[in-house]
N, C-alpha and C positions, 0 to 999 in steps of 0.2 A: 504493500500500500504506500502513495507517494506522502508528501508530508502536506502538500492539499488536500490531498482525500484524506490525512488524519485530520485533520484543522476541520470539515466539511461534519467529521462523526463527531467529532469534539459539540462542534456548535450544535449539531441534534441532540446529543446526549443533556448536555446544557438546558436546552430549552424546555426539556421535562422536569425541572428544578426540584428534580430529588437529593440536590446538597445544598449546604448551603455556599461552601466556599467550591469550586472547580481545584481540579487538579492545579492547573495554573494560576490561578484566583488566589491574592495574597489577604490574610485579613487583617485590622489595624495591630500595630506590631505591637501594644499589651493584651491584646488575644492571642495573638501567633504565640507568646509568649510562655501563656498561661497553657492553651493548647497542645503546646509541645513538652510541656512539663508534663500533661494528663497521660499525653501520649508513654512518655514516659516511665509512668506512674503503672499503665496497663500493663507494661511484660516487666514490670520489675521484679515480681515473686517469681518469674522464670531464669530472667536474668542474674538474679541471685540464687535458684533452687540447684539449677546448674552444677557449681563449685562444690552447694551443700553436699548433694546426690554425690558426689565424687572422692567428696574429702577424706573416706576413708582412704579408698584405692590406693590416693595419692601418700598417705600418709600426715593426715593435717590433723586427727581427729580434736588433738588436743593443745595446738598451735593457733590460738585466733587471731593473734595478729599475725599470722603466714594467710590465715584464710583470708582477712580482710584485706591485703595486700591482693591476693586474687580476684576475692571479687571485685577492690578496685580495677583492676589490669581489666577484668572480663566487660564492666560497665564500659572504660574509658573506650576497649575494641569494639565495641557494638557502635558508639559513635562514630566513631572513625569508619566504621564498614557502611553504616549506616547513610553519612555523607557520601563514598563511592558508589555506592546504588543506586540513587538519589540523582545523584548528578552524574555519574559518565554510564548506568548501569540502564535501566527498564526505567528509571525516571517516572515513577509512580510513588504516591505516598506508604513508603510500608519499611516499616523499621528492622533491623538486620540484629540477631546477637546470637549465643552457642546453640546450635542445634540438641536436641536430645536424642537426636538420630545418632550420638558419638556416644552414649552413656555406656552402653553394651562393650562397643572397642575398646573405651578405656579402661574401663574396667576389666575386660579380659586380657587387654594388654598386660596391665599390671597387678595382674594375678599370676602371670608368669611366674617360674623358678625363682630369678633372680631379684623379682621385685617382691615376691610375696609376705619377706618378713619384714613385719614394721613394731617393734616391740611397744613406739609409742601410741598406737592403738587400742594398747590393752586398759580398760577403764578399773580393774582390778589394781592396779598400778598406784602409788602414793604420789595426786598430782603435782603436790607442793615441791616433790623432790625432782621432777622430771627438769625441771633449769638445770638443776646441779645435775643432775646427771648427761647432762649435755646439749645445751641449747645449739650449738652451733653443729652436733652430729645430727640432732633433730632436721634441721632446717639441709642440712645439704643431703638427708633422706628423703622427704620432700621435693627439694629445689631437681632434683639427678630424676623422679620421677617424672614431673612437670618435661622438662630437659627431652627425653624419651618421646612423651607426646608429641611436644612440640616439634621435634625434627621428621614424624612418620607421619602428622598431618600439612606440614608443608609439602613434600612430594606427594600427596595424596591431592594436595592443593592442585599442584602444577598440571594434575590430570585432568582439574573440572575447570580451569584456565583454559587450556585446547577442548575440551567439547563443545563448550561456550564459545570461545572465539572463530573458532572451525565453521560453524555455522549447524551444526548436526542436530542440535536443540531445535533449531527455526524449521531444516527439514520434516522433522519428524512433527511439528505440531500440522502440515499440510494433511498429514493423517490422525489427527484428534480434534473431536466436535465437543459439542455439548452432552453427548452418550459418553463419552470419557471422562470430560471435563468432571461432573457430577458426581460421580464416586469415589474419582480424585481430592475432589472440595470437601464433599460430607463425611470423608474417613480420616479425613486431619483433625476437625473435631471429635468425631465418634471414638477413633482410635486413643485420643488423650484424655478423656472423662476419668478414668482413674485419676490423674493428678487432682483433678477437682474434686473427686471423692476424698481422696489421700488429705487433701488441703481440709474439708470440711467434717469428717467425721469424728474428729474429737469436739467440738461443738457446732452441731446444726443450728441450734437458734440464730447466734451469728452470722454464721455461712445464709440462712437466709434472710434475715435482719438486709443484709449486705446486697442479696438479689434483689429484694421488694424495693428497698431505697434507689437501686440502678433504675425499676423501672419504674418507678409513681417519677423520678426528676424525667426521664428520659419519653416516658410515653404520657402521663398524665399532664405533668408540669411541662409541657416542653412548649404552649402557647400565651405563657406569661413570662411578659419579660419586662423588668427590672430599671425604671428610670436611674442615667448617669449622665453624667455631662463630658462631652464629644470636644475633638479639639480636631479642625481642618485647616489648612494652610491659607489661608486668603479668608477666608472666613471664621474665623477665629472658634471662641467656645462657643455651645447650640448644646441646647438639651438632647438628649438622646433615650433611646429606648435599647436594653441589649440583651436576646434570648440566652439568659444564663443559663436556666435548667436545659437547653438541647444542647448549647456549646459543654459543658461542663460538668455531663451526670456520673461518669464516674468518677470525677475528682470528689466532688460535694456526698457520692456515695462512699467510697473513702474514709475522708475526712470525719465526714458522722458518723459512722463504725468505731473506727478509733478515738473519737472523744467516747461511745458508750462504753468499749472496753476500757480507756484508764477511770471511767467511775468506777465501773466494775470493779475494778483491780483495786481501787483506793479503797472503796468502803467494804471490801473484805466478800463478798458477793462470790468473787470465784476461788473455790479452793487453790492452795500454796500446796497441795500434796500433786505430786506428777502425775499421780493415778487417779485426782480428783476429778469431782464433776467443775466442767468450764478450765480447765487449767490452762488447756491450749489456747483458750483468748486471751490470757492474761499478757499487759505489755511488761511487763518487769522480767523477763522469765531469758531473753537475752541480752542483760546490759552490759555482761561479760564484754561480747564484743565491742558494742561502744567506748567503756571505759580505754579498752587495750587498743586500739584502732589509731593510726597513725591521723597527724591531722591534716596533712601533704603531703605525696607522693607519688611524681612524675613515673607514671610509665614508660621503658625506654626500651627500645631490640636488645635481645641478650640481659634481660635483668637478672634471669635465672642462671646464667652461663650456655656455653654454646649447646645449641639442641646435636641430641645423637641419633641415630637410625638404625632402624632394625627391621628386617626384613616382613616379620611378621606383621610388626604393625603399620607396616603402610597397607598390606592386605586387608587390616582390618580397618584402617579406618578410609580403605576405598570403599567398603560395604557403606558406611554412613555417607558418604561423599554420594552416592549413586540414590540413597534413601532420602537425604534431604534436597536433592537436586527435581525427583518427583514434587516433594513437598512445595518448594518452592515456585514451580507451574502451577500446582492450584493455586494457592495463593497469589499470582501475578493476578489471573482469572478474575478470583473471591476479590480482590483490590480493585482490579478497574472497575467492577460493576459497583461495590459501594462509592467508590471515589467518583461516580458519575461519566469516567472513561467509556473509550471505546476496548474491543479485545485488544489487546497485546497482541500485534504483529509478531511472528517467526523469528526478525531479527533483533526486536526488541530484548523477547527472551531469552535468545543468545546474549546479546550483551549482559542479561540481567545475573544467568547462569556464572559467564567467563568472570563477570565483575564479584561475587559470590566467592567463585576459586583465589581470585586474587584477595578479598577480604581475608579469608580463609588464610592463605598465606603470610598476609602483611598482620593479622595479629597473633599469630603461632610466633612469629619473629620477635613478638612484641612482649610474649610471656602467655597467654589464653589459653587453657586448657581444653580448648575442642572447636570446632570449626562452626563456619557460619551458614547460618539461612535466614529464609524471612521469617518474621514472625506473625502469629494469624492473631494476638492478643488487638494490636493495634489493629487489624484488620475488621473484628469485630468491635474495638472502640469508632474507627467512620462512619458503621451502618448504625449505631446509637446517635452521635453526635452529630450525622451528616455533615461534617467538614473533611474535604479529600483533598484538604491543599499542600502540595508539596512543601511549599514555605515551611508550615508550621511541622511536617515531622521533621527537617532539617535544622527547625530550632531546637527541636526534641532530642536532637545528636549533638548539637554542641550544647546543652543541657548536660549530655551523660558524659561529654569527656569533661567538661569540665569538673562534675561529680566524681569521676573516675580520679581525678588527681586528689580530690578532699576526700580520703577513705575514713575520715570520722565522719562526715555528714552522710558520705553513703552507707555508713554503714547504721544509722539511725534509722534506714528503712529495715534492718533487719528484725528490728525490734515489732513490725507490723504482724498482728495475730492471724496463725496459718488460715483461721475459718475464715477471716475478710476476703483474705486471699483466693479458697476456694471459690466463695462465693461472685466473684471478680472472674472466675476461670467459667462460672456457670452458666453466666450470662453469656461469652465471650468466646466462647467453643461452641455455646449454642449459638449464635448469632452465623455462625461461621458455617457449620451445618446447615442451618436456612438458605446459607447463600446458597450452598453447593444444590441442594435439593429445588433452588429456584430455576435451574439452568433447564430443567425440565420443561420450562415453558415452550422451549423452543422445538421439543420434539413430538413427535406422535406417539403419544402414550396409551391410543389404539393397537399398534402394531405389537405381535409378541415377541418380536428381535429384540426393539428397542428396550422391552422390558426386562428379558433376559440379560443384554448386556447391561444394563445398569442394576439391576439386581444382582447378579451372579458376581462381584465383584464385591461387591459390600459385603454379604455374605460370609465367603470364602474370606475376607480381608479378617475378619474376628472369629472366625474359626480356627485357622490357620497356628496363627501364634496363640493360642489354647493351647492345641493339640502340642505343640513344641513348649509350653511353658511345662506340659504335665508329662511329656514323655522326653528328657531332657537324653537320655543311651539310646535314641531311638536312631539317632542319626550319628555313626561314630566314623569321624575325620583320621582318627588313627593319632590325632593328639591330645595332648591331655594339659590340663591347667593346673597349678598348682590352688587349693581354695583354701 
């Protein structure tokens, strides 16, 4: 498609003013602002759960300020990748950070022989004495894991650089419609609802406290909007009118979660025992990290020391590279249709792919524990918020490197209780399913082809990894892991 017949969809897409801001439509810059903070704000329990998910593997269990030094590193990457997407990549509003297509690699990477023993894992262990027994054996136990990663997902990198740039991505979408598209879309969400269970079941009220509030600002509230006063260049200040609850529902859903959890927590409301009722909302429960968390700290290539290579794991974390490279097409798809776009073009998503590898690369250089894709949180925050302007998740990237360099302010989000969080995934995975299952509009859903392939695929997609979760000898490679 030429870049008039993109300008030509654009302006049809537009005139159905199912957003409020366009992809290229900037909105006044303390929106953009606020906006790209929100944005933010959506894959942050991802963007942190990441490092959590992993710290054993790595050897962090008991290091918080090594983890908070990570998840800095993992925040400040996701900007930075987020920016190259953005701007040289698919140039669609959608925010980039670790994949959990890598959690399986890394972890079996480093369940190998030679990584398997990490004594400071053992919670049995006297913490207070674990400094003296060697804070700096600790850290380069750790630091030589990290090292590992980092060197088998950059050559894993350099691979999904040439699929992407090749154009191979752009070929193969000439043979994927909307029969593909759709199963593709709805199994990004369906397939990740455990995390939102995971996130929610040590307190449901919460978790949906968290849902009701996304949807009474975002569907109910979302036709009152908020006398302020406006500043224009030539015409100075003017009253203004500004739809908070549509721009702003899961920030203000958020925000009022968490002020009810620290009442909660203050007037004694949720049990102090780990096995209590309500424990998991409580916000006191990780100040550990805050206290310990550095309060600057530039991320730089080579922080950890030079990355090393090993044969196996660039195998393994090509399986993730090939698994979130899928991911990352629906989601282009799931983005332009909330963002008010037209499809993504073949070569768009080639660049969107090759720029993906290169993220991938330049933040494994960087110290990142796992490679990158898009993310569907912020996907599901446009079709709430309806703003799909690229401005504002670009501000939402130099938002996160900047956070990325202050790991004590980031790491104040960690102290956010997991149930808000679910509840934030519930909304947000659902949103993202809707899309995928919208794509059906465009097919004949008389025909039993078309039912079959779009059936047949969902299906088999959650049976599939069952049958492999519960019959784990069924399938034997002839290697074996240390666990």
């Amino acid at each position: 498609m030429t870049e008039k017949g993109i300008d030509q969809e654009e302006k049809k897409y537009d005139k159905n003013k199912r957003v409020l801001y366009s992809v290229k439509e900037i909105p006044p810059w303390h929106i953009t602002i606020i906006l790209g903070f929100q944005n933010f704000l959506t894959c942050l329990g991802s963007t942190f759960a990441y490092p959590l998910i992993i710290q054993s593997a790595l050897c962090l269990s008991t290091d918080a300020v090594g983890l908070a030094q990570i998840i800095g590193t993992t925040i400040f990457v996701s900007g930075v990748s987020t920016l190259i997407q953005t701007t040289f990549g698919v140039r669609l509003p959608i925010l980039q950070s670790c994949s959990f297509a890598f959690v399986t690699p890394v972890i079996s990477l480093l369940t190998l022989n030679q990584w398997a023993d990490c004594p400071f894992n053992d919670k049995s262990l006297n913490q207070t004495l674990l400094p003296e027994i060697g804070g700096a054996i600790h850290r380069e136990l750790w630091q030589a894991r990290v090292r590992e990663v980092n060197g088998a997902m950059m050559l894993a990198a350099l691979f999904q650089v040439v699929i992407g740039l090749s154009g191979v991505i752009g070929l193969m979408m000439n043979f994927i419609g909307p029969l593909t598209v759709t199963p593709t879309i709805a199994m990004i969400g369906l397939s990740i609802f455990e995390v939102a269970y995971q996130k929610s079941e040590n307190q449901w009220w919460i978790a949906i406290m968290t849902v009701a509030l996304i949807v009474i600002f975002s569907q109910y509230l979302r036709n009152i909007s908020v006398p302020c006063i406006g500043y224009t260049k030539g015409s100075g200040f003017s009253k203004t009118k500004i739809p908070i609850f549509t721009l702003f529902p899961v920030l203000f859903a958020i925000v009022a979660a968490w002020v009810v959890c620290v009442i909660l927590t203050v007037t004694g409301a949720l049990s102090d025992d780990p096995k209590g009722w309500g424990y998991a909302a409580r916000t006191d429960t990780k100040l550990k990290v805050l206290d310990e968390a550095d309060w600057f700290r530039f991320p730089y290539p080579g922080q950890w020391g030079t990355p090393t290579v090993s044969l196996a794991g660039v195998f393994g974390m090509l399986a993730g590279i090939f698994a979130s490279m899928v991911e990352s097409v629906g989601d282009y798809y799931a983005c332009a249709r909330l963002a008010g776009a037209p499809p993504p073009p073949g070569s768009a998503i080639s660049r969107g792919i090759g720029m993906e590898g290169l993220a991938s690369l330049v933040g494994s250089a960087i110290g990142s524990p796992g490679g990158i894709t898009s993310y569907s949180q912020n996907i599901g925050a446009i079709g709430i918020t309806k703003v799909g302007s690229r401005v504002v998740i670009q501000a939402g990237a130099v938002i996160m490197i900047i956070l990325g360099c202050f790991t004590k302010f980031g790491a104040l989000f960690i102290t956010l209780p997991d149930p808000i969080v679910g509840g934030i995934y519930i909304v947000t995975f659902g949103m993202v399913t809707g899309v995928g299952i919208s794509n059906l509009q465009f097919v004949d859903l008389n025909s039993s082809r078309n039912l079959l392939v779009v059936g047949l695929p969902m299906v088999f997609a959650l049976c599939l990894p069952k049958w492999i979760a519960t019959h784990q000898s069924a399938i034997n490679t002839g290697e074996y892991a240390f666990i």
